[in-house]
C-alpha positions, 0 to 999 in steps of 0.5 A: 629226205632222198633217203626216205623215199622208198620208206615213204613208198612202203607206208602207201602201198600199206595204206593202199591195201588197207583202204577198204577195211575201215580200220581208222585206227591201223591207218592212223599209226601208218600215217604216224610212221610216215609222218616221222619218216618225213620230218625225221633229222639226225642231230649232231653236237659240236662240242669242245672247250674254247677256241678249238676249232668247231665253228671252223670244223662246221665250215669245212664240213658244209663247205660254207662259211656259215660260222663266224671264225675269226681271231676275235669273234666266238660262238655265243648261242648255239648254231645250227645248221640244216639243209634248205633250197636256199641260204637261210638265217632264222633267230629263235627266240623262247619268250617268258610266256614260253612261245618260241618266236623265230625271226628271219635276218639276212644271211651276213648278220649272222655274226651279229648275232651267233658270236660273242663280239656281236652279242655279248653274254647272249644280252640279245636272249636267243635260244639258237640260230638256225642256218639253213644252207643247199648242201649235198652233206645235209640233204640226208637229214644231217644238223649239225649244231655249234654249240658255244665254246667255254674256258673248261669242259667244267664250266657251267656253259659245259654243264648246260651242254650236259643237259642236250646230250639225250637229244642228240644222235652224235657229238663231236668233242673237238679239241686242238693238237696243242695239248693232250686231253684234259680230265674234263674232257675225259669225264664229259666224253664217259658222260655223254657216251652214257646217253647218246649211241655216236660220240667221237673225237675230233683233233683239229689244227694239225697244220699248227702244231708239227707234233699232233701225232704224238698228241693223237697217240697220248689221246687215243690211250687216254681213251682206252685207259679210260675204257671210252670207245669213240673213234679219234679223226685228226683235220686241218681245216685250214687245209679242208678250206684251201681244197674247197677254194681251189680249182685244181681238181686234183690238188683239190683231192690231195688238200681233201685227203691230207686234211684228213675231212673225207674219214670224218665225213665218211663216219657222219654219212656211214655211222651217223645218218646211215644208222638213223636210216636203218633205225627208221627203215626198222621201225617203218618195217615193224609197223608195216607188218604190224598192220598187215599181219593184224588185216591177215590175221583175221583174214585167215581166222575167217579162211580157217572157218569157211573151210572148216565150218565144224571147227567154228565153236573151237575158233571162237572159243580161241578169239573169245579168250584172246579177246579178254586177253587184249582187253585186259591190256587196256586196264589200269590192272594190266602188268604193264601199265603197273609196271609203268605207274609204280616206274614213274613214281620210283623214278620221281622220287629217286630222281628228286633225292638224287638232285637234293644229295647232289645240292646239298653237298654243294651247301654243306662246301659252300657254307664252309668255304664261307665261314673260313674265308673272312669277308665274302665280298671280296671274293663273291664274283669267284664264289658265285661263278664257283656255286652257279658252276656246281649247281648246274653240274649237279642239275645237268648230271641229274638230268642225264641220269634222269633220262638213262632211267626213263629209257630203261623203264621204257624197256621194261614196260614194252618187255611187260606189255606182251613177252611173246613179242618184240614192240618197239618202242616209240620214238622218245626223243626227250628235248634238252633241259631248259630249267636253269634259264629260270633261275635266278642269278645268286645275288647277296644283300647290300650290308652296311660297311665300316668306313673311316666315320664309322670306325671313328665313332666305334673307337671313340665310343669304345675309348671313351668307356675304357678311360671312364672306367680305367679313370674311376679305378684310378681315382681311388688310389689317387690318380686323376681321372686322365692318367697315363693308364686310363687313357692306354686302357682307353686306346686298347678298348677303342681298338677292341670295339672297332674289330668288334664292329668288323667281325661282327660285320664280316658275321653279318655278311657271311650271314647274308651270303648263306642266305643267299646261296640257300636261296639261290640252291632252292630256286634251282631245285624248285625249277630243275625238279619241276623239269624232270617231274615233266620230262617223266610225265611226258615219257609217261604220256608218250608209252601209255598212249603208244601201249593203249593204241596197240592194245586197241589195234589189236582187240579190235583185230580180234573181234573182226575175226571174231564177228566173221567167225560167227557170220560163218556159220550162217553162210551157204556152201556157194557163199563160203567158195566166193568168199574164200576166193577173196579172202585168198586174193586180199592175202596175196596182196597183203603178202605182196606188200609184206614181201615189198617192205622186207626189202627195206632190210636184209632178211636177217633183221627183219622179224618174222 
C-alpha cells in the first residue's frame, strides 16, 4: 500500500542500524512489524436487511459494477471487494477437510455464483467471492465486503453476520428511505458498536422516496434515544452511478454531490482507512523504538562504565537485578502469565455457561411451544426456522461476547507484564466464527400417521369391545346381545379408541420433535463451544508468545550490557577513549533513526 511506504522505510533503516549486533531476536520483531505493514488491509462490512441497497452501494462505491443488482438477482455469499492490478474474480471455498480451496472464474460469471437466482441457498457451498478490481478508493487497503441480505436483521442470516462483527474494522448498516429504523436494527447497530471501533449508517434510495428527510431526521433520533453514536449518510446511487456515466465534468460533480457519495467516501478514507494507518504508524513507531532504545540502552550502560570505570560494581550489581527481574517474566510464577492462565480458564468457563443459559431457555420455549401447539408437523418448517434462528442468535451473541472478554484480558495481562510501561498489544485479529457450518439441520423422525385404514381399524376394534361388553350387560336383563344400546355404546367406544389413537400419535411426535430439538441444541453447543474454546486457546497462544519474546528481548538486552560491564574493567585508558568514541558515533546514529521514525506521528503521540 501507498500509504505504507514511509513505514516500511522507517523498519529498514531499523534493521539497517541493527545489522551488526547479532541481535536475531530484535530483527525478528522488526521484520514481523513490516511483515504486517505490508499485508495490513482495512475490512469493512456492508450490512442491512434485504433489498436495501448494498450491492448498489458497493458499485458506486468502487465505480464498477462488481455486484450483481437487479430487480431479480440478490447477494447469495458474501462478496468481497479489494484492490488488484487487473479485474479478478476467485471462488473460495472451505473443504470438509478444512483446506480453503480458491478457484479462479471470469469476471462475468459473478452473478452466477455471488447472487441468489444463480446459486440458490449457497447449493454451490462457497464461503465468499473474492473481486478484485484497479481502483484508486481500494488502493489504501480498503475491502469492502457485501454481505447477503435477509428477510429481518433477526434472522439466522443477521445472526451469523453477528459472528464477523470482531473482525471488521468498520460497518455500514444500509437501510432504504422507505421506513424509519426497525427494532432489529436498533439492537444489531448497539451490537456491533459493542465489538468493532467504526459503525455507521447509510440511507440509501433518497432519489425513490420524496420524504427520506423526514425519515432521516426519525432515524437519527432513534439513534440518540437509543445512546448509539454512528454517523447517518443519505446516497442515491442511482444518482452516484449517472455521475460516473457522464462525461460532463461539471455535471459529473453536481450528480457527485447530490448523491450525497463524497461525505460518505470521505469518512471510509478519513475515519476508516486513515485511523488504521495511524494505528499501524503507532505500533510501527512503538516497535521501532522499542528495538533501538534496547541497542541504547546497553550502549550507554557501557558509555557509563568507560567513563566511570569506579562505578562498575554499582553497575553491575543494577544489571544483575534487573536481569532476575527480566528472567522472572519468562516463569510460569510470573504475574502476568497468572493472570493470563487463571484469565483463559475463567473465561472458558464463564463463556460455556453463558451459551448453556442462553440454550437452554431456547429449550425450555421450544418444549413448551411443543406441548401446546398440537401435532408438531404441521407447523415444523416455522418451528425449525423459529429454533435455528434462535440458536444461532444465542451462538452469535456468545461469540460476541466471547471476544469483548478476550480483549479485556488482553488488556490486563499487558498492564501486568510491566506497570512501568505502556506494551502494545499484538494485533489480535480474531477471525469469524465458522461453527454453525457444522451443524446439523434440526431434522424430527418419520412417525407412524392415522390414515383412513388405520382409523377404521382403531373404531371397529373399539366398537367391537363397546357392543360386547354393553351386549353382555344386556343380556342379563333380557336384551339380546345386538340392541340399540349396545350398538350406541359400541359407536361412542369406536369414536373414543380413534381419538385415543391420535392423541397418542400427536404425544409420540411431540416426543420425537423434543428429541430432535434437544438433539439439534446439543450439536450447537458441542461445535460453538468447541470454537470459542479455540479462539481463547488462540488468543492465549498469540499474548504468551508476544509477552515471552519481549521478556526475552529484554534480558538479553541486560546481559549484553551486563558482559560490557564486566569487560570494562579489564580495559586500558586508550581502549576505553577508542571505545567510547563508538560508542557515541552508534548513539548518534541510533538516535537519528529514532528521530526519523518520530515523524511517522505528531510529537504528542509519540511515547517518550
Amino acid at each position: 500500500m501507498a500509504a505504507m511506504a514511509k513505514p516500511v522505510q522507517a523498519v529498514d533503516l531499523a534493521l539497517g542500524a541493527l545489522a551488526g549486533y547479532e541481535r536475531p531476536d530484535l530483527e525478528a520483531r522488526l521484520r514481523q512489524a513490516k511483515n504486517r505493514l505490508l499485508a495490513d488491509h482495512v475490512r469493512v462490512l456492508v450490512v442491512g436487511e434485504f433489498k436495501k441497497g448494498k450491492s448498489m452501494l458497493v458499485n458506486g462505491l468502487v465505480g464498477a459494477p462488481v455486484c450483481p443488482v437487479l430487480d431479480d438477482l440478490s447477494t447469495a455469499v458474501p462478496t468481497v471487494v479489494k484492490h488488484a492490478d487487473a479485474p479478478s474474480v476467485t471462488l473460495v471455498r472451505v473443504l470438509d477437510t478444512g483446506d480453503i480451496q480458491r478457484i479462479p472464474v471470469p469476471i462475468e460469471d459473478i452473478a452466477r455464483y455471488a447472487s441468489e437466482s444463480g446459486n440458490p441457498g449457497n447449493r454451490e457451498r462457497l464461503s465468499q467471492v473474492e473481486i478484485g478490481m484497479p481502483r484508486a478508493v481500494l488502493a489504501g487497503g480498503l475491502v469492502l465486503v457485501d454481505t447477503p441480505g435477509v428477510g429481518g436483521l433477526s434472522s439466522v442470516h443477521a445472526a451469523a453476520t453477528m459472528a464477523t462483527l470482531p473482525a471488521a474494522d468498520a460497518v455500514l448498516l444500509v437501510s432504504d428511505a422507505s421506513q424509519e429504523y426497525t427494532a432489529p436494527e436498533i439492537e444489531f447497530l448497539r451490537q456491533a458498536i459493542s465489538v468493532c471501533p467504526n459503525v455507521a449508517c447509510v440511507l440509501t434510495k433518497t432519489d425513490l422516496y420524496p420524504d427520506w428527510r423526514t425519515i432521516a431526521d426519525l432515524d437519527r433520533g432513534h439513534l440518540a434515544r437509543a445512546g448509539i453514536e454512528a454517523r447517518l449518510f443519505t446516497v442515491s446511487s442511482t444518482m452516484r452511478w449517472q455521475a460516473l456515466l457522464t462525461e460532463n465534468e461539471e455535471l459529473r460533480a453536481e450528480l457527485s454531490a447530490e448523491s450525497g457519495y463524497p461525505p460518505l467516501v470521505r469518512y471510509l478514507r478519513q475515519d476508516v482507512v486513515a485511523k488504521a494507518d495511524e494505528l499501524a504508524r503507532r505500533s510501527t513507531v512503538h516497535d521501532v523504538l522499542g528495538v533501538t532504545e534496547q541497542v541504547a540502552g546497553a550502549l550507554r550502560t557501557e558509555e557509563s562504565t568507560q567513563e566511570n570505570p569506579e562505578r562498575v560494581q554499582e553497575v553491575i550489581s543494577r544489571l544483575t537485578a534487573a536481569e532476575q527481574r527480566a528472567a522472572g517474566l519468562k516463569e510460569r510464577s510470573a504475574r502476568w502469565q497468572q493472570t493470563l492462565n487463571d484469565g483463559v480458564a475463567d473465561l472458558n468457563a464463564d463463556i460455556d455457561y453463558d451459551l448453556r443459559d442462553r440454550l437452554r431457555e431456547i429449550v425450555r420455549d421450544a418444549e413448551e411451544a411443543i406441548v401446546n401447539g398440537g401435532d408438531p408437523t404441521r407447523t415444523w418448517d416455522q418451528f425449525q426456522s423459529w429454533v435455528e434462528q434462535s440458536a444461532t442468535s444465542a451462538a452469535s451473541a456468545n461469540y460476541v461476547w466471547a471476544t469483548q472478554r478476550a480483549r479485556w484480558l488482553a488488556q490486563r495481562v499487558a498492564e501486568h507484564f510491566d506497570e512501568e510501561r505502556a506494551h502494545l498489544l499484538p494485533a489480535l485479529r480474531i477471525e469469524p466464527s465458522d461453527a454453525l457450518r457444522s451443524v446439523r439441520t434440526m431434522t424430527v423422525r418419520e412417525s407412524e400417521t392415522l390414515g383412513v385404514g388405520k382409523r377404521l381399524l382403531t373404531g371397529v376394534k373399539g366398537g367391537y369391545m363397546g357392543v360386547l361388553m354393553f351386549g353382555m350387560l344386556g343380556t342379563l336383563v333380557g336384551f339380546t346381545l345386538l340392541n340399540p344400546i349396545s350398538i350406541g355404546a359400541g359407536l361412542l367406544m369406536g369414536r373414543k379408541s380413534i381419538g385415543d389413537e391420535r392423541r397418542r400419535i400427536i404425544t409420540k411426535r411431540q416426543n420425537d420433535a423434543k428429541a430432535g430439538l434437544r438433539r439439534y441444541i446439543d450439536d450447537v453447543t458441542f461445535h460453538v463451544s468447541k470454537d470459542s474454546r479455540d479462539m481463547l486457546r488462540g488468543v492465549q497462544r498469540v499474548l504468551r508468545d508476544h509477552f515471552t519474546a519481549l521478556a526475552e528481548q529484554m534480558k538479553r538486552s541486560l546481559q549484553d550490557s551486563l558482559r560490557a560491564a564486566e569487560k570494562s574493567v579489564k580495559t586500558t585508558q586508550a581502549e576505553r577513549d577508542a571505545r567510547l568514541a563508538e560508542i557515541r558515533a552508534e548513539l548518534a546514529r541510533l538516535d537519528q533513526v529514532a528521530q526519523q521514525v518520530r515523524t511517522l506521528l505528531p510529537v504528542e503521540r509519540v511515547a517518550a
